[in-house]
C-alpha positions as CSV (number, residue, x, y, z in Angstrom):
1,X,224.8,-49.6,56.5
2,X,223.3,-47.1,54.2
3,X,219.5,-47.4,53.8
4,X,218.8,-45.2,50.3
5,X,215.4,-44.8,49.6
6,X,213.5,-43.8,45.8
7,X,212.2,-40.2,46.2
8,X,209.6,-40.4,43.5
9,X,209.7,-36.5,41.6
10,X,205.4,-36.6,42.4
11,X,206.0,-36.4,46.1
12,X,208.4,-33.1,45.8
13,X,206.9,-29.5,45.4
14,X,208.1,-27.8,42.3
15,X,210.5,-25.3,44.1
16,X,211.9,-28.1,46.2
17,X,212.8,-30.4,42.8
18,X,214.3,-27.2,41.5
19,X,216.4,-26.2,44.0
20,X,217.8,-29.4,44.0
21,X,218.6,-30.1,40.5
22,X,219.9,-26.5,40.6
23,X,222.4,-27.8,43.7
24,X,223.2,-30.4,41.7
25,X,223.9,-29.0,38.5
26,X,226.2,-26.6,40.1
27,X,228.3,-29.1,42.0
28,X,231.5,-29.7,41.2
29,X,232.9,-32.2,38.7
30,X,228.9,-31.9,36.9
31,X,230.6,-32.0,33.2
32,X,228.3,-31.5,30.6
33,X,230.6,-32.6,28.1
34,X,232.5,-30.3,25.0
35,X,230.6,-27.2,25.5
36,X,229.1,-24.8,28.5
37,X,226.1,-24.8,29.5
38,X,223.8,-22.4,31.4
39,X,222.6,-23.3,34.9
40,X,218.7,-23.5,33.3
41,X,220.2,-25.8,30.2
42,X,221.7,-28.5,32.5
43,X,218.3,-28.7,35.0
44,X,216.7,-29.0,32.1
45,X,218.7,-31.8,31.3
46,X,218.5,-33.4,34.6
47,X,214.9,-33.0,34.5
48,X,214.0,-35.0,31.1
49,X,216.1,-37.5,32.6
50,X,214.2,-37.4,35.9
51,X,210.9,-37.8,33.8
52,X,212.4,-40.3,31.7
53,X,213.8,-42.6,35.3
54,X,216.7,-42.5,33.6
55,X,218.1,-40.3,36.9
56,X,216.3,-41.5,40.2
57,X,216.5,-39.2,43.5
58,X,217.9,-41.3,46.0
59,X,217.3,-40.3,49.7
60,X,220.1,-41.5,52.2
61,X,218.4,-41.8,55.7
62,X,221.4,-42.4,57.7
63,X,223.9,-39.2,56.5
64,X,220.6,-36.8,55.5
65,X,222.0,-36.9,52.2
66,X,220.1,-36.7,48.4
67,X,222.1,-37.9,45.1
68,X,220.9,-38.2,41.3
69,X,221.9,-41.9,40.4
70,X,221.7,-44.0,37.2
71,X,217.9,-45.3,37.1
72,X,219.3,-48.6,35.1
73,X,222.3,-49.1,37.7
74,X,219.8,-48.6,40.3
75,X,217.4,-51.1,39.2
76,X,220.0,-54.1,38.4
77,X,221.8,-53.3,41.8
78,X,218.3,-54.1,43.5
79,X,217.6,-57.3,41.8
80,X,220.9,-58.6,42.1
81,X,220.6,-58.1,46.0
């Protein structure tokens, strides 16, 4: 079973956070809606919404894996289990 842990944005160097909002940004299926964006527009984005917790960094101990999740979704998920 999965183990996800909360990767607070404090704990991160600067060039770390931004390389990965940058890999995640440019991942496929990352829709920013109607028009195009620029690479530096969308981790922008992701990083007010980081700030915000309205995007957590979740850390996946088992695969080595990172995602960007719903900070809401995240939290009711918790309490509910």
């Amino acid at each position: 079973m999965a183990q996800f842990a909360e990767v607070p944005i404090a704990c991160l160097k600067a060039q770390t956070l931004q390389a990965l909002l940058e890999e995640f940004a440019s991942r496929d299926g990352t829709d920013y809606g109607e028009y195009e964006h620029s690479l530096e527009q969308k981790v922008g984005q992701l990083r007010k919404q980081l700030d915000s917790s309205e995007l957590l960094i979740l850390y996946d101990a088992d695969s080595e894996e990172w995602d960007l999740v719903d900070g809401e979704e995240w939290i009711k998920n918790q309490i509910i289990r």
